[in-house]
C-alpha positions as CSV (number, residue, x, y, z in Angstrom):
1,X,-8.3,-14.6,5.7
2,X,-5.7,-16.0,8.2
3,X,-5.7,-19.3,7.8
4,X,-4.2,-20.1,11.3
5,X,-7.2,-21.4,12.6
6,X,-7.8,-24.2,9.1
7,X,-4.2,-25.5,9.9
8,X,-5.2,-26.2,13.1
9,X,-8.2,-27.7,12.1
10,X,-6.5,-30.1,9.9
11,X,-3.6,-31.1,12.2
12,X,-5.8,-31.8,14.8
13,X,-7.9,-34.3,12.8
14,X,-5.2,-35.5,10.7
15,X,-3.4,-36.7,13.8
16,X,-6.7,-37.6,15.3
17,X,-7.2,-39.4,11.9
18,X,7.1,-0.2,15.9
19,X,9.2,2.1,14.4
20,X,10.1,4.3,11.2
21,X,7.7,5.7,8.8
22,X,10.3,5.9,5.8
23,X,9.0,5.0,2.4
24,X,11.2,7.1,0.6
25,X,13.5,3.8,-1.0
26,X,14.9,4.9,-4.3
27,X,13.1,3.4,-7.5
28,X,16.1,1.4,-8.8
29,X,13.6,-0.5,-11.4
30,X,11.8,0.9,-13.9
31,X,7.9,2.2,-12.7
32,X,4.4,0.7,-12.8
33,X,2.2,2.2,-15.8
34,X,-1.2,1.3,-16.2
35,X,-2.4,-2.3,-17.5
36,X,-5.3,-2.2,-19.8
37,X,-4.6,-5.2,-21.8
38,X,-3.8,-9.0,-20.3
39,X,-3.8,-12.1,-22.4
40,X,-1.8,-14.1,-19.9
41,X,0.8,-14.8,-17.5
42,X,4.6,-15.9,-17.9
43,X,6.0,-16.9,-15.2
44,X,9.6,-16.1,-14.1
45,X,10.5,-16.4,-10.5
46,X,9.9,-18.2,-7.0
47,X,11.8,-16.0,-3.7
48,X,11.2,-17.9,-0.2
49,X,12.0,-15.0,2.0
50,X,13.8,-16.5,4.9
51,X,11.6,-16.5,8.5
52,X,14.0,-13.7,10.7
53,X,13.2,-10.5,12.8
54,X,13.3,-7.1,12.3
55,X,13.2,-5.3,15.9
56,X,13.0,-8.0,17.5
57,X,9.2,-9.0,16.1
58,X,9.1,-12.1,13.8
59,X,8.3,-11.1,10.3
60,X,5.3,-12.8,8.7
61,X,1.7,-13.5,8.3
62,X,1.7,-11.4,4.7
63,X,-1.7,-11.0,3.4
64,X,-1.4,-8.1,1.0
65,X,1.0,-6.8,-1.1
66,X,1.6,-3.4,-3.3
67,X,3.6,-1.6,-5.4
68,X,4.0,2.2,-5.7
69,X,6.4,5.2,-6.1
70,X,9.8,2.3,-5.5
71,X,8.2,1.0,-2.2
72,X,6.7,-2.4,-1.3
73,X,4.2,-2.4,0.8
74,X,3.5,-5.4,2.7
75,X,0.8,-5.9,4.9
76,X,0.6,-8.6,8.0
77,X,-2.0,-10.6,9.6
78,X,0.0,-10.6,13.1
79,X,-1.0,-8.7,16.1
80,X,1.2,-7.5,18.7
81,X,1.4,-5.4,17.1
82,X,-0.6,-4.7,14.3
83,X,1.6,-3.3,11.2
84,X,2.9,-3.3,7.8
85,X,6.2,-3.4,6.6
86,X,8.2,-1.8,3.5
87,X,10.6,-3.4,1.1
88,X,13.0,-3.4,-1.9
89,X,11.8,-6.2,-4.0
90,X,14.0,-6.0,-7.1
91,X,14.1,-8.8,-9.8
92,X,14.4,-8.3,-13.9
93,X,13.2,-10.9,-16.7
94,X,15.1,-13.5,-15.4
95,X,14.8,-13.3,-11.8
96,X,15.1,-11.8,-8.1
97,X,17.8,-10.0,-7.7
98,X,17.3,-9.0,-4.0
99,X,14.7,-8.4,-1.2
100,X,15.2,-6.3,2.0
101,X,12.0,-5.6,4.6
102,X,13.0,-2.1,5.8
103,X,10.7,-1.2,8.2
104,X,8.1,-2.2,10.4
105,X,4.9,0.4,10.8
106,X,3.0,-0.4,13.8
107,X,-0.9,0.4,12.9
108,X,-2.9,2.1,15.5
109,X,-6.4,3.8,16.0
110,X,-7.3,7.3,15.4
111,X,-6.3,8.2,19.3
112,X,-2.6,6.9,17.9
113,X,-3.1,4.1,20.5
114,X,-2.3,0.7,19.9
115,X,-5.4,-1.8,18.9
116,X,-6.9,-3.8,21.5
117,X,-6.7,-7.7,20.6
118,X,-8.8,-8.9,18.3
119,X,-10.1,-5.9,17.1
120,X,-8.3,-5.6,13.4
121,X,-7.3,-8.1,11.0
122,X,-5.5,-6.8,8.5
123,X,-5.8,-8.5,5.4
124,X,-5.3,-6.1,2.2
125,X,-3.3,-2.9,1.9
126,X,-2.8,-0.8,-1.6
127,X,-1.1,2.7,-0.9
128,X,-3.1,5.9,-2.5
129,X,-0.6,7.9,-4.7
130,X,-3.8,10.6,-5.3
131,X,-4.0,11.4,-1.4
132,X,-0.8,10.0,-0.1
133,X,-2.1,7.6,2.5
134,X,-2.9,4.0,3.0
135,X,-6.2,2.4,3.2
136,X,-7.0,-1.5,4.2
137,X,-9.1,-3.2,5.0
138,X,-10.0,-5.9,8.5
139,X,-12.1,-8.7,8.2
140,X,-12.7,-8.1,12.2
141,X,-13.9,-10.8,14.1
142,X,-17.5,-12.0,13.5
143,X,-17.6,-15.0,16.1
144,X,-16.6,-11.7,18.5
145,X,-18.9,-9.2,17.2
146,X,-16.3,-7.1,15.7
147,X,-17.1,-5.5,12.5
148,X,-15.0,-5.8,9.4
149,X,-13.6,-2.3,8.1
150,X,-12.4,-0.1,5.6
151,X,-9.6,2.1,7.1
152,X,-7.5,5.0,5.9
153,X,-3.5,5.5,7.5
154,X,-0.9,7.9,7.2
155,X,2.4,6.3,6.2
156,X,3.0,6.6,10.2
157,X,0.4,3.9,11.0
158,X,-2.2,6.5,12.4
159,X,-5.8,5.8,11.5
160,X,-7.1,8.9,9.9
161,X,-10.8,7.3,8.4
162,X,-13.0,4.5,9.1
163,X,-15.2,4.3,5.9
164,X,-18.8,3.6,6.2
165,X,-19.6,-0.3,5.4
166,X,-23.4,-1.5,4.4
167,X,-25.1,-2.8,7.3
168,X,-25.2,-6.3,6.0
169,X,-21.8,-6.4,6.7
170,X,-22.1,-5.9,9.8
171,X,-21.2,-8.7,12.3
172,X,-24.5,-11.0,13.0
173,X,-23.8,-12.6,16.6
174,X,-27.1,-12.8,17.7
175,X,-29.6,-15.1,15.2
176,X,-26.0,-16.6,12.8
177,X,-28.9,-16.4,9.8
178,X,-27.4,-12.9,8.1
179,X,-24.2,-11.5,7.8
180,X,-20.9,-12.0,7.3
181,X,-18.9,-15.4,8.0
182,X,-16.3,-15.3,10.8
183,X,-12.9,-15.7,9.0
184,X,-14.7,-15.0,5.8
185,X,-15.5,-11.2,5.3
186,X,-13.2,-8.4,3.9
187,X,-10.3,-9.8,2.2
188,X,-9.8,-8.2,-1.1
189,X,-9.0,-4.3,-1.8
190,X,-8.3,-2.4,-4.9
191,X,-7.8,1.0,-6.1
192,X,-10.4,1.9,-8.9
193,X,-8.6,2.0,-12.5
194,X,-10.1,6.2,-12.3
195,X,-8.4,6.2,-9.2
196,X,-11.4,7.6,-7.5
197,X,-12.8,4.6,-5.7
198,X,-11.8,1.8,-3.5
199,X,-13.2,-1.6,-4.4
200,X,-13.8,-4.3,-1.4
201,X,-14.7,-8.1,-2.1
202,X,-16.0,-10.0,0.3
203,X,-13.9,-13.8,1.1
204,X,-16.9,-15.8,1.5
205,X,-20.3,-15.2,0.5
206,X,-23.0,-13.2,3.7
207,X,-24.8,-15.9,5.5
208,X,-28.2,-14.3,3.4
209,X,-26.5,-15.0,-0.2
210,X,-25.6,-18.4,-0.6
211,X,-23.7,-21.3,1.3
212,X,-20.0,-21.5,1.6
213,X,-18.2,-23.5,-1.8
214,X,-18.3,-27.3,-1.5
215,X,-16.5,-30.3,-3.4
216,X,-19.5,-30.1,-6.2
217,X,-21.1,-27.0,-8.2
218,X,-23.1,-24.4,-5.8
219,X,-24.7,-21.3,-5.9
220,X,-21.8,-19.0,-3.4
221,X,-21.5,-15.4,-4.9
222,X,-20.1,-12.5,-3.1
223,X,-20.1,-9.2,-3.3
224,X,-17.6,-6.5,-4.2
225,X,-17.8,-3.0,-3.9
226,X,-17.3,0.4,-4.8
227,X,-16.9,3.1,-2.2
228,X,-16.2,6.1,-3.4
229,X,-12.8,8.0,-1.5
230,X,-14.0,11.0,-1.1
231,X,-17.8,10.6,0.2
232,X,-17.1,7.4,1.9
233,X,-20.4,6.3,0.2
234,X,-20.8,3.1,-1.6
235,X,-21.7,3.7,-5.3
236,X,-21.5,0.2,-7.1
237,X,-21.8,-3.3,-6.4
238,X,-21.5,-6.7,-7.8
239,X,-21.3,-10.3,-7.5
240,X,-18.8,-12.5,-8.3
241,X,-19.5,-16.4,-8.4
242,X,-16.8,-18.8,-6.6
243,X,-15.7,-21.9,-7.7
244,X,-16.5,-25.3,-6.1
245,X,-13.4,-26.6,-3.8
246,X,-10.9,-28.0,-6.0
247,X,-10.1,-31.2,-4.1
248,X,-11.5,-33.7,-1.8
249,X,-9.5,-33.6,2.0
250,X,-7.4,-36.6,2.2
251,X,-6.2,-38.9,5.2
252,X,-9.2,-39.0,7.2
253,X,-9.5,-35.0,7.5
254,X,-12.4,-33.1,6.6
255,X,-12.1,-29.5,6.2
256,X,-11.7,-27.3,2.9
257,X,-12.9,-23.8,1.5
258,X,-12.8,-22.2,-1.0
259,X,-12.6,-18.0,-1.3
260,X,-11.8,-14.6,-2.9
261,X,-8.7,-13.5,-1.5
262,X,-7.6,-10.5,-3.4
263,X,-8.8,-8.6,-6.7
264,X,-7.1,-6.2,-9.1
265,X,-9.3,-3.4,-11.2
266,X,-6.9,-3.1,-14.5
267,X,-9.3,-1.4,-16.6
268,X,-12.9,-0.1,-16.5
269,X,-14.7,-2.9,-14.2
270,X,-12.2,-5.7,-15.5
271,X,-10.6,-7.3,-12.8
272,X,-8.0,-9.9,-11.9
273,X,-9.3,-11.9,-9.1
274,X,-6.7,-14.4,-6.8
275,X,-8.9,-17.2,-5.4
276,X,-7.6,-19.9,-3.0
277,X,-8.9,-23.1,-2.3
278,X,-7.7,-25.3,0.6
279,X,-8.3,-28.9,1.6
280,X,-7.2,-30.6,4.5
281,X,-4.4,-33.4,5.0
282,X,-2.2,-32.4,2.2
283,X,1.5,-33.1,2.2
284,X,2.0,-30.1,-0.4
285,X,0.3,-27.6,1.6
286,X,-3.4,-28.1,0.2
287,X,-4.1,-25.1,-1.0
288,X,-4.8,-24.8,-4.7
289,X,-4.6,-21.1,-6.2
290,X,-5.9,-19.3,-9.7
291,X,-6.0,-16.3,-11.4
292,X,-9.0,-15.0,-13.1
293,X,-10.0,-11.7,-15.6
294,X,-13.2,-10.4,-14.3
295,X,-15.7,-8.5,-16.3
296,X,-17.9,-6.1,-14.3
297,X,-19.5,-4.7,-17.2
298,X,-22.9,-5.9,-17.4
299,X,-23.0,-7.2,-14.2
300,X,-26.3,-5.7,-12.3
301,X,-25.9,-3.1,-9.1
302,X,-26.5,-5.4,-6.2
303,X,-25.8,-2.8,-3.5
304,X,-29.6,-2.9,-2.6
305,X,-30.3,-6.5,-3.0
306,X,-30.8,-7.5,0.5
307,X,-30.3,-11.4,-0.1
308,X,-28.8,-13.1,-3.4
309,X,-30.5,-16.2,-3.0
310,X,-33.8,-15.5,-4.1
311,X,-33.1,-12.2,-6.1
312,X,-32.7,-11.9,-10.2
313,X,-29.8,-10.8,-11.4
314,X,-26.3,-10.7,-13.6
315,X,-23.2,-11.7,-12.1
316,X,-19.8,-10.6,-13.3
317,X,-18.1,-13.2,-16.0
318,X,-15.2,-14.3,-15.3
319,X,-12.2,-16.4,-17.4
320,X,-9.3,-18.5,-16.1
321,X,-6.4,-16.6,-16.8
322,X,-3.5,-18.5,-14.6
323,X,-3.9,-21.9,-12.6
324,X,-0.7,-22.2,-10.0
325,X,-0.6,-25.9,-10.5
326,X,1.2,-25.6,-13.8
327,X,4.5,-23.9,-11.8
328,X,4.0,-26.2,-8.9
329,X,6.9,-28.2,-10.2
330,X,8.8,-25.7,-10.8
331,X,8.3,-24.1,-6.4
332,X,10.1,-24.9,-3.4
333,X,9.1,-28.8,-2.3
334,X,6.1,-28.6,-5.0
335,X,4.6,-26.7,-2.6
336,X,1.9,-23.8,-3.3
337,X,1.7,-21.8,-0.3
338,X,-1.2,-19.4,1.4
339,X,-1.0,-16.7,-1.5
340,X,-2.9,-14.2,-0.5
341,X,-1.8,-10.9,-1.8
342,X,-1.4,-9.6,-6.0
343,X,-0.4,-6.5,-7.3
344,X,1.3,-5.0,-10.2
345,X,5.0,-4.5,-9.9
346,X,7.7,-3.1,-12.1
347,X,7.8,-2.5,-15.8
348,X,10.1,-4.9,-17.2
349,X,12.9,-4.2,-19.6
350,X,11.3,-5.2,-22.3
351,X,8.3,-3.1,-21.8
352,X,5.6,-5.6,-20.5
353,X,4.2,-5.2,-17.0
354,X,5.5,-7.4,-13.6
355,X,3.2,-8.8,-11.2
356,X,3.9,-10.4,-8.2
357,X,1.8,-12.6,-5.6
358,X,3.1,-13.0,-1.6
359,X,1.6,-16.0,0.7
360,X,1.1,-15.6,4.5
361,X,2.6,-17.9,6.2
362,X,0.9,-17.9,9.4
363,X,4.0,-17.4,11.4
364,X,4.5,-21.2,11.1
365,X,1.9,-21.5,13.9
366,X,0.8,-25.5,13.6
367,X,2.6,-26.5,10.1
368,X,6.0,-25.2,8.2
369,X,5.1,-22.6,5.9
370,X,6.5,-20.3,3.3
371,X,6.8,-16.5,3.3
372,X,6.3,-17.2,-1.0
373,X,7.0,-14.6,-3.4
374,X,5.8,-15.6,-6.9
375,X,6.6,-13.1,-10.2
376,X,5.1,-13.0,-13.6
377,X,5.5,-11.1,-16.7
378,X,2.0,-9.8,-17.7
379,X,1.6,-10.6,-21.7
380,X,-0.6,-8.2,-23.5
């Protein structure tokens, strides 16, 4: 989720209290190979990637991130237009090396028109190597009555599928009792570990299964999904519990949240899962960001579970794997930024697996912001 709109709710009561389709760059670092094992996270690197244009449009507002074949590709939040962007990201065991964003994609609809505003929110973005294509996914915009969505491109921005979503996540603007949150909907995509699925997590949990995370312990699960590629048809579901807002606001502001902003399938329903918890009327930023493993395994089916709340059933486990306040030290001004996108990078010299996170840094809209890139080394 854009936070645009949290920033400005903080600063207000704090101070009250196009282009080329290439993705052809050369692999100049060893591939990405499968992950099946993950014991923990070393951390190696901070990049700030400096705020500048490329064809004349301000760069920003990353909210997902992926690795495949030698390309980056970076998705954004912005509109006018609405795009991705590729890149050389290069970096070894000690460090980045060098980062270039190459091109800018503008994203359109199936007519290969531009999108109207308001109508897409880009938010995740993992490239297909099976098919070729790109899918991602919108969180729309509820408070407007615009659906969220799971959407297949060609690596020219056109829309070739819109995949069919359950109904209950279908924008609600008539009773606001069911439904989907506004700024809280589709945030997190993944590729299955078979590579025959796409898995979709919802930020927030529906209206119908539970209330939004607080300060102290509550019952806020939501639900991630299995849609198969081919069929379109969702297969598998489960629920995954959030965690309680990690701080109190400070300085006479008021807002926080907590969500699910991206996951990872690594294996056979394990999952790394990035969640981000904000709180108004912090000097470093507020947000507060973990890493967890996810196990899926014995987790019940809850695609036809209508409402959580008063329904039976297993939710995934999870297990802290990472907690960003141990590098916050080590970051630009202490600061942990929006980090809203994960995926696995490059194999590192040694052998081990990379992975790298990227924060959206809301084009600097009401507070400065980083565009943050953050890489690991993945210990087995």
């Amino acid at each position: 989720m854009s936070i645009q709109n949290i920033y400005f709710i903080s600063i207000m009561l704090l101070f009250v209290g196009c282009s080329s389709n290439d993705n052809t760059a050369p692999d100049t670092q060893l591939p990405v190979e499968p992950v099946n094992t993950i014991s923990g996270l070393e951390y190696i690197d901070e990049l700030v990637i400096p705020d500048q244009n490329l064809n004349g449009i301000s760069i920003g507002g990353f909210s997902g991130i992926d690795y495949k074949n030698g390309t980056w590709y970076v998705i954004s939040d912005g509109s006018d237009p609405i795009r991705y962007y590729t890149a050389d990201i290069v970096y070894d065991q000690n460090g980045f090396t060098d980062i270039g964003i190459n091109t800018m994609v503008e994203i359109k609809n199936a007519m290969g028109n531009s999108f109207n505003e308001n109508q897409i929110d880009p938010e995740a973005i993992r490239f297909d190597k099976s098919t070729g294509t790109i899918i991602y996914c919108s969180e729309g915009s509820i408070a407007n009555g615009v659906d969220p969505a799971l959407l297949e491109i060609g690596t020219n921005g056109v829309q070739l599928r819109n995949l069919p979503l359950s109904d209950y996540f279908s924008a609600n603007t008539i009773d606001n009792e069911s439904g989907p949150r506004h700024n809280g909907a589709l945030e997190s995509l993944s590729i299955s570990f078979d590579t025959n699925a796409y898995w979709v997590g919802m930020e927030l949990p529906l209206i119908e299964d539970g209330p939004e995370p607080i300060t102290t312990d509550t019952e806020s699960p939501v639900r991630i999904t299995r849609i198969n590629k081919t069929t379109g048809v969702a297969e598998r579901q489960f629920a995954y519990e959030l965690d309680p807002v990690d701080r109190e606001p400070a300085l006479g502001t008021t807002f926080t949240i907590n969500g699910l902003v991206e996951i990872l399938e690594y294996d056979e329903n394990k999952f790394l899962a990035l969640e981000r918890s904000f709180s108004s009327g912090y000097l470093d930023g507020g947000n507060t960001v973990k890493i967890y493993k996810v196990d899926a395994s014995n987790a019940s089916n809850t695609l036809a579970i209508s409402s959580l709340t008063s329904a039976i059933y297993t939710k995934a486990t999870k297990t802290l794997l990472f907690s960003f306040e141990d590098i916050r030290n080590q970051l630009t001004n202490t600061i942990i930024d929006n980090i809203e996108g994960i995926t696995f990078g490059t194999t590192l010299t040694d052998g081990t697996k990379s992975l790298v996170v990227i924060s959206d840094n809301n084009f600097n809209a009401f507070l400065p912001q980083l565009n943050q890139l953050i890489v690991f080394r993945v210990i087995p």
